[in-house]
C-alpha positions as CSV (number, residue, x, y, z in Angstrom):
1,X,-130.1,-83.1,-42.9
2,X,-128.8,-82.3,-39.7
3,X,-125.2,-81.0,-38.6
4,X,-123.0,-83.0,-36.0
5,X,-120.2,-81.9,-33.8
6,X,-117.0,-81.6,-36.1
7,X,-113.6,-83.1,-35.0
8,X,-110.1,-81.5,-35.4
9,X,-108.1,-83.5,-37.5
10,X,-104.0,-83.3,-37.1
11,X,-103.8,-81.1,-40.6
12,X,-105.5,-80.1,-43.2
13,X,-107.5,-82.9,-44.5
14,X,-107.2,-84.1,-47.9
15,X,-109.3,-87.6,-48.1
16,X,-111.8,-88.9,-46.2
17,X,-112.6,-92.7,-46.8
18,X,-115.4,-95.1,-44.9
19,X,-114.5,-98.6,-45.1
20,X,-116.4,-101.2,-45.7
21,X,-119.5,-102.2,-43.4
22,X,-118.9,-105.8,-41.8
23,X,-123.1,-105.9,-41.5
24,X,-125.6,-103.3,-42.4
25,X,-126.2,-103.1,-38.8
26,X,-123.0,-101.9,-37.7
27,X,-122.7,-99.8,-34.6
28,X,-119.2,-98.9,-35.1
29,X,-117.4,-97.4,-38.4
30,X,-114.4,-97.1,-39.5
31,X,-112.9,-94.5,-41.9
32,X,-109.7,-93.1,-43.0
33,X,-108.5,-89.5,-43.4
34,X,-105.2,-87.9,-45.0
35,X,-103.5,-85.0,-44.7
36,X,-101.4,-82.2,-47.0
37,X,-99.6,-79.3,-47.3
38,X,-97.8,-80.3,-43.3
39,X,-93.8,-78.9,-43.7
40,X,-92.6,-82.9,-42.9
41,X,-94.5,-85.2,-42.5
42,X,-98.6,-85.7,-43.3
43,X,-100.1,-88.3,-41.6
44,X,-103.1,-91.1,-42.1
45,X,-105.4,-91.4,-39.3
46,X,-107.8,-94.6,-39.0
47,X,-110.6,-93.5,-36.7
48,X,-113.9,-95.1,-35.2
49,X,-117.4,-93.5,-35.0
50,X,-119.4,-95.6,-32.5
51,X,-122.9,-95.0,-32.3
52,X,-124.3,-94.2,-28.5
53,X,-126.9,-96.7,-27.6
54,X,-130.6,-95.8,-27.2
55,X,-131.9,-93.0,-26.7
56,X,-128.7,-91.4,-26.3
57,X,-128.0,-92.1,-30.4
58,X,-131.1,-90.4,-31.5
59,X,-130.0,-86.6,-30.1
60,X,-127.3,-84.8,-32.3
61,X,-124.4,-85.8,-31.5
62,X,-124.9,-89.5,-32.0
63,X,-121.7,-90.6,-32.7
64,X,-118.3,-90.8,-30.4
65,X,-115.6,-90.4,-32.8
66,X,-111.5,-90.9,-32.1
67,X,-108.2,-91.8,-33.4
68,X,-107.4,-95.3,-33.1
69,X,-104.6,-95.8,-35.1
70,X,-102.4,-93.3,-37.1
71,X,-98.9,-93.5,-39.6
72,X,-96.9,-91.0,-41.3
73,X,-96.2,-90.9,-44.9
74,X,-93.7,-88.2,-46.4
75,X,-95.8,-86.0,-49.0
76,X,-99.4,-85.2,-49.1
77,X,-102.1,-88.3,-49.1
78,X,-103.3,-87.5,-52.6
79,X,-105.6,-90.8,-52.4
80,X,-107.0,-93.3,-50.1
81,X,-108.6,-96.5,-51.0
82,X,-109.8,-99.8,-48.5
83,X,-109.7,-102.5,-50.2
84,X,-111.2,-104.5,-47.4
85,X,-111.8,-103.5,-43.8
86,X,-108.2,-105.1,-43.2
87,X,-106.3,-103.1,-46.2
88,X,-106.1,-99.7,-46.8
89,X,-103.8,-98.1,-49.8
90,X,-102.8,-94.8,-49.7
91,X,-101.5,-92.8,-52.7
92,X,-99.1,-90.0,-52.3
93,X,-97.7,-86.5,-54.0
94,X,-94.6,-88.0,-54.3
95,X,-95.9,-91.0,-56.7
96,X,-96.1,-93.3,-54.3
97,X,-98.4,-96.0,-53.7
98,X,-98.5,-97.9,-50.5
99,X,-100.1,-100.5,-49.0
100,X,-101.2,-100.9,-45.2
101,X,-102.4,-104.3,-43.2
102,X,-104.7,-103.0,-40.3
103,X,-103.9,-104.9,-37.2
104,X,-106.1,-104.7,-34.2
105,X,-104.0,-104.5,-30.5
106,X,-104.8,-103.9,-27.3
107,X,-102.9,-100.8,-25.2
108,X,-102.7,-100.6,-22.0
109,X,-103.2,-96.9,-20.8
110,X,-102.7,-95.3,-16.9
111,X,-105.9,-93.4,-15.9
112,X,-106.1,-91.7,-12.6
113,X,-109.0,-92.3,-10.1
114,X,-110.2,-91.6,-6.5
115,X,-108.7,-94.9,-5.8
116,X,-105.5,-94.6,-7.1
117,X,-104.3,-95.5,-10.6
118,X,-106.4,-98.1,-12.8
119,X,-104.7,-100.1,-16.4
120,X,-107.2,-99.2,-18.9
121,X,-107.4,-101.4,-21.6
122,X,-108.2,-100.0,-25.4
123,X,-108.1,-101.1,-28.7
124,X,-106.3,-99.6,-31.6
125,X,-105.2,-100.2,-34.9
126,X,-101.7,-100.7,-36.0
127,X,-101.0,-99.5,-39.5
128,X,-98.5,-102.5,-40.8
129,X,-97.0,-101.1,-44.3
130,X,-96.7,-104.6,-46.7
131,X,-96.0,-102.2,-49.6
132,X,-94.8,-99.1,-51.4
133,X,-93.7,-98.7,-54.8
134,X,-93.1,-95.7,-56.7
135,X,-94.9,-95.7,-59.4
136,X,-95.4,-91.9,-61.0
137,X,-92.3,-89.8,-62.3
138,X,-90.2,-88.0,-64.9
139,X,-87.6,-90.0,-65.7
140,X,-84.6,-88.6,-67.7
141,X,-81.4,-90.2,-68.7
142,X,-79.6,-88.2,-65.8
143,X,-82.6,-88.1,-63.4
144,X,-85.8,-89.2,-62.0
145,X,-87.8,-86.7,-60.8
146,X,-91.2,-88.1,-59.0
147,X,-94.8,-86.8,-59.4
148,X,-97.9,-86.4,-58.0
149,X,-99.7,-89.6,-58.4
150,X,-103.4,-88.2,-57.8
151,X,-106.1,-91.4,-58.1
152,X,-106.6,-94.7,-56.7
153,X,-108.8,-97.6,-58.6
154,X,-109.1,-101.3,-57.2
155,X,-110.0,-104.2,-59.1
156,X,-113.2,-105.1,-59.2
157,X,-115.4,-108.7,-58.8
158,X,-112.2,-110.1,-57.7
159,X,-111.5,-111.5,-54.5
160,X,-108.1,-112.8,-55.0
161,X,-104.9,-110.8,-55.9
162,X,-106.3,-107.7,-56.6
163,X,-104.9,-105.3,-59.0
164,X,-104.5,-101.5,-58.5
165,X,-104.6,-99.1,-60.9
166,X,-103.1,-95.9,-60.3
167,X,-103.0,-92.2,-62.4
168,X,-100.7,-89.4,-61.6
169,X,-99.8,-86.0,-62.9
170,X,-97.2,-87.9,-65.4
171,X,-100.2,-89.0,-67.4
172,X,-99.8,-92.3,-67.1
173,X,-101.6,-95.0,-65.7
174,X,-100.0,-97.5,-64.1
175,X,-101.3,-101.4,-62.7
176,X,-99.8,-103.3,-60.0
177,X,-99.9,-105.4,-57.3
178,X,-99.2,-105.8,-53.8
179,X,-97.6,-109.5,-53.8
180,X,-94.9,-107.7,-56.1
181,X,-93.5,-105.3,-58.0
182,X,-94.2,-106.3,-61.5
183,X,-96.2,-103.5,-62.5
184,X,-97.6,-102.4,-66.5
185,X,-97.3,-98.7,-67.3
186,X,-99.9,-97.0,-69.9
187,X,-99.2,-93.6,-71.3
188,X,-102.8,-92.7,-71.1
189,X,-102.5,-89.2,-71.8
190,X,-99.8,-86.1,-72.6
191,X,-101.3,-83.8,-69.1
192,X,-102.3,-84.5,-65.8
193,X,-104.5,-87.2,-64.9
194,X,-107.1,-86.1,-61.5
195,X,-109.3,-89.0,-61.7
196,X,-110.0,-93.0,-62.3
197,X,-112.9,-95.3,-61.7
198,X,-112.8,-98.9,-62.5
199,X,-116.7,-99.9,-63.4
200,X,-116.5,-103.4,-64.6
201,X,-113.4,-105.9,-65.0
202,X,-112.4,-105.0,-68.4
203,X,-113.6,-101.0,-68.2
204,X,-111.5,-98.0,-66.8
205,X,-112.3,-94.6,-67.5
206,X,-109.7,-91.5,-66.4
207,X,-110.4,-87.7,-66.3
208,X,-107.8,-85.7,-67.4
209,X,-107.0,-81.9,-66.7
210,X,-107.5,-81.0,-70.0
211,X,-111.2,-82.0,-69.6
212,X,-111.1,-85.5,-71.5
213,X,-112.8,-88.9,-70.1
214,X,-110.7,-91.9,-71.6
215,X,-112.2,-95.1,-71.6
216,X,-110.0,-98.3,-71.6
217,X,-110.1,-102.0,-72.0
218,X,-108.0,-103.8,-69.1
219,X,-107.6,-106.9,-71.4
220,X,-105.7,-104.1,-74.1
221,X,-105.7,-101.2,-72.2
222,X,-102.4,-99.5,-74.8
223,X,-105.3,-97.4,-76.6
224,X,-108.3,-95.8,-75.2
225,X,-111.6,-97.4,-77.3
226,X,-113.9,-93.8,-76.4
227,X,-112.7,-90.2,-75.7
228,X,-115.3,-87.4,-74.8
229,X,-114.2,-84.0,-74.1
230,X,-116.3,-81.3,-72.0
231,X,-117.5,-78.1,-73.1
232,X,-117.7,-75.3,-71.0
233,X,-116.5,-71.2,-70.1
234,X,-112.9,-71.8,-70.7
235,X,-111.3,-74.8,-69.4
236,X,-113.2,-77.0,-68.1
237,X,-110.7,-78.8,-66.5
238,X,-111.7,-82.6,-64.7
239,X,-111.1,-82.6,-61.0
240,X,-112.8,-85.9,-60.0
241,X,-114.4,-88.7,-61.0
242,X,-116.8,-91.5,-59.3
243,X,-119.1,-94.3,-60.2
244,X,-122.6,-95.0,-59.5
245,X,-122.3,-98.3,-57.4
246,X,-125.5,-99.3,-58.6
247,X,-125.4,-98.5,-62.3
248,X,-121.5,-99.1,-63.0
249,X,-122.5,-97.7,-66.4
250,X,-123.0,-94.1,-65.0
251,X,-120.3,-92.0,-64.3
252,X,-120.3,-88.4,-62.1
253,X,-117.0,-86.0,-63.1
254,X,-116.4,-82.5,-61.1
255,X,-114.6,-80.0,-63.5
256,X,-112.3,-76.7,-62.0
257,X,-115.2,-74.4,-63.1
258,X,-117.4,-76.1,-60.5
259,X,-119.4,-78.3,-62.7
260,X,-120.9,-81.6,-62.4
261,X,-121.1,-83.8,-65.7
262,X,-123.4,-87.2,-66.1
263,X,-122.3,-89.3,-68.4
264,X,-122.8,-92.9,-69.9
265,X,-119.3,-94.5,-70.0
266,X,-121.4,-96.8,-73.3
267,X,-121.5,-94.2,-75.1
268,X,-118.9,-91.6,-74.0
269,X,-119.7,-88.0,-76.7
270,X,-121.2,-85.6,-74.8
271,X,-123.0,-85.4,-70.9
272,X,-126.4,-86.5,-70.4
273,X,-126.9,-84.1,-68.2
274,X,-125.0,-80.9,-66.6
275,X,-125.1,-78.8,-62.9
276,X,-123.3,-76.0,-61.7
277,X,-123.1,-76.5,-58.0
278,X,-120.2,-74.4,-56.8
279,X,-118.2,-71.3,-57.7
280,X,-114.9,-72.7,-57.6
281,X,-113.5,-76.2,-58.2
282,X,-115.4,-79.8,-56.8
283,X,-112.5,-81.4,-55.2
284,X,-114.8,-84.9,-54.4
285,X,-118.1,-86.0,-56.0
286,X,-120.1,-89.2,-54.8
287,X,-123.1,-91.1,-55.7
288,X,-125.0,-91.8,-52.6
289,X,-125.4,-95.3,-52.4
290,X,-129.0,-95.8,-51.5
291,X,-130.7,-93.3,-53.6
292,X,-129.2,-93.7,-57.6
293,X,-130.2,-90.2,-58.6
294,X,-128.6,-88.4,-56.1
295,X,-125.2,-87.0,-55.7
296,X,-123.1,-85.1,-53.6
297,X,-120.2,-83.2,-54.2
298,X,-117.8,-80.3,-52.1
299,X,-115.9,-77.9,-53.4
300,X,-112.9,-75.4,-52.8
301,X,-115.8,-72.7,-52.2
302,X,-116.9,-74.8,-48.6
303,X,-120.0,-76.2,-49.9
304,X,-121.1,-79.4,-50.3
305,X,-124.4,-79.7,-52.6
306,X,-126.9,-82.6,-53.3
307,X,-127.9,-83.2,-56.5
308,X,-131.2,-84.8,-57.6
309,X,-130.5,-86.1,-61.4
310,X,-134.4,-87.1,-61.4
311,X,-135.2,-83.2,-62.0
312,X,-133.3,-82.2,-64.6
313,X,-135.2,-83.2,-67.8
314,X,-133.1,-81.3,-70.5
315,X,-129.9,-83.0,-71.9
316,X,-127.6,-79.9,-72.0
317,X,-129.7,-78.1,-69.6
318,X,-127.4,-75.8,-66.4
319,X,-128.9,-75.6,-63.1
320,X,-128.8,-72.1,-61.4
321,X,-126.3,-73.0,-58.0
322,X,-129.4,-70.9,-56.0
323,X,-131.5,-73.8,-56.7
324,X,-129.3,-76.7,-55.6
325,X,-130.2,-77.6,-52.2
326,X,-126.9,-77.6,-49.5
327,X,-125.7,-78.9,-46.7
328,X,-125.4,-75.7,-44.4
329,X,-122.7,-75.5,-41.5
330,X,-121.4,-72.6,-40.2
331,X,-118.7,-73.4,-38.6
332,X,-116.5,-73.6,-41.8
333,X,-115.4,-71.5,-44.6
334,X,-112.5,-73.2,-45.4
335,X,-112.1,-75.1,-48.7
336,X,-113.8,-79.0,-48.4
337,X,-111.5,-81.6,-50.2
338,X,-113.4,-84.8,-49.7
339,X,-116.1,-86.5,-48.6
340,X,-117.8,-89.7,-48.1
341,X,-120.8,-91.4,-47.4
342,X,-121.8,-94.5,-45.0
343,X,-124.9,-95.8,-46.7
344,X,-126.2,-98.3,-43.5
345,X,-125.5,-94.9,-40.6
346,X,-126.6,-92.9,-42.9
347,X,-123.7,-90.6,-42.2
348,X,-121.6,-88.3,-44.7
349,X,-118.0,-86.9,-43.5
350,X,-116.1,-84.4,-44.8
351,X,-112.6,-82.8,-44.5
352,X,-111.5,-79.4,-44.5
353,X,-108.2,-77.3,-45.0
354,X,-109.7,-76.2,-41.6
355,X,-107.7,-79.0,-40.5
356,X,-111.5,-80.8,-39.3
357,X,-114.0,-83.2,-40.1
358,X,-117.5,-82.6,-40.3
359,X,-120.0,-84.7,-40.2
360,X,-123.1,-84.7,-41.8
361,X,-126.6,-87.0,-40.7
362,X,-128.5,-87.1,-43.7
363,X,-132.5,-88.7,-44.5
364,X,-132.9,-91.2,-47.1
365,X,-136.2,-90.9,-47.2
């Protein structure tokens, strides 16, 4: 595990999201970040982390990171989601959902030399918006006030028209489209709704704020078919959800009381196994993609921990937060909201309310 230089981000970020590798021997990523909690606008910014060539990639700060390509959006990016490397979809606090075509220019730029003035050619990334719907609200006979939609799900094993499934603090969950704006509306629970993972075709499971996993089938998704509620000091309210990508039957939740729950979305009663990371709330939780038993999740108390599931022996059994191994930086105290993991760079990134990114250089081995 070894610390790289952070970057300051344009506001406090609330989602970081890689997208997805073109090869596995890509030199040059691509992620997304969000911001919240700006007085007008918050903004998405697209930027590229290009590895240094040899040797110069094998010393610490390996990576040149910058801001190719950035858009506004009025209220905070609750959500962010590529769908490919060419479409990104952004959810928002005021129950918005759009969607974003990533177009590749060329800018021409002044820079000042001995000789005079040179054109400098660069590429960026225009953010083209196709879509926004407003999916989440309170609607009243004389009003219709909107809500937080708070979780982002694509379709999976489809590589036509993809649906999205969205989840909001209106409890509902809600599946549309970019082409158009038929959309199907689920009341999928009477509180807030923090989390959504979409496993399989048919198979959607939620986290809800008042510490419920519902399960539901996309072919009749009116009813959940398996409801398991967590036990815990107090309310163990859900924060997050994710998906192993490599066991789409085992699911990773992060609850207020800084928790981390396993579960088996076939048989959805109780965890199969529990850890108690952090102090405060996990605010993002992810399976890292080359190792099955491991996760990694950060938390409002600026932590992120790592998580061996291959140690823990005992069904019900807590782990004392002294014994979970971290990732150490100093440079931060502020609260972490998200993070993400490139599984080819090996490279984790994480955002702050310290309005910066960190970035993380972790061994598989």
């Amino acid at each position: 595990m070894t610390n790289l230089p952070s970057e300051r981000a344009v506001g406090k970020v609330s989602k970081v999201r890689f997208a997805p590798s073109i090869g596995y021997e890509d030199t040059t990523l691509l992620f997304a970040s969000g911001t919240w909690d700006e007085e007008e606008e918050n903004v998405i910014s697209l930027w590229k982390a290009e590895q240094k060539p040899p040797p110069l990639h094998m010393i610490l700060n390996a990576y040149d990171t910058k801001v190719v390509g950035e858009v506004k959006q009025p209220g905070d990016i609750s959500d962010l989601c590529f769908i490919s490397t060419n479409y990104l979809v952004a959810a928002s606090s005021r129950g918005t959902i759009n969607a974003y075509r990533l177009v590749e220019m060329e800018n021409l730029n002044e820079q000042e030399t001995s000789d005079g003035t040179d054109l400098l050619t660069e590429k960026i990334i225009e953010l083209e918006k196709i879509s926004s719907q407003t999916l989440h609200n309170w609607s009243t006979t004389a009003n219709n006030y909107y809500v937080s939609a708070t979780g982002l799900a694509i379709e999976p094993d489809n590589n036509d028209d993809l649906e999205i499934a969205s989840v909001g603090e209106d409890g509902k969950l809600v599946f549309s489209r970019i082409t158009d704006t038929m959309t199907e509306i689920i009341d999928a629970d009477t509180g807030i709704i923090n989390g959504l993972v979409w496993p399989t075709s048919h198979e959607i499971v939620i986290a809800t704020s008042g510490g419920r996993l519902k399960k539901f089938d996309r072919r009749n998704p009116r009813t959940a078919v398996a409801v398991a509620k967590t036990e815990g000091k107090g309310l163990d309210r859900l924060t997050c959800l994710t998906v192993n990508p490599n066991k789409t039957m085992q699911l990773a939740s992060g609850s207020a009381n800084g928790v981390v729950s396993i579960w088996d979305s076939r048989n959805l009663v109780e965890p199969l196994k529990k850890f108690e990371p952090h102090k405060l709330s996990i605010w993002d939780i992810v399976f890292h993609p080359n190792r099955s038993e491991t996760v990694l999740s950060c938390s409002e108390d600026a932590s992120i921990a790592i998580l061996d599931l291959s140690k823990t022996l005992l069904t019900s059994y807590l782990r004392g937060r002294d014994e979970i191994p971290r990732l150490p930086n100093n440079f931060n105290c502020a609260p972490l909201n998200s993070l993400d993991y490139h599984p080819s760079a090996k490279l984790l990134v994480s955002g702050s309310d310290d309005a910066r990114l960190f970035f993380d250089k972790l061994n598989d081995d």
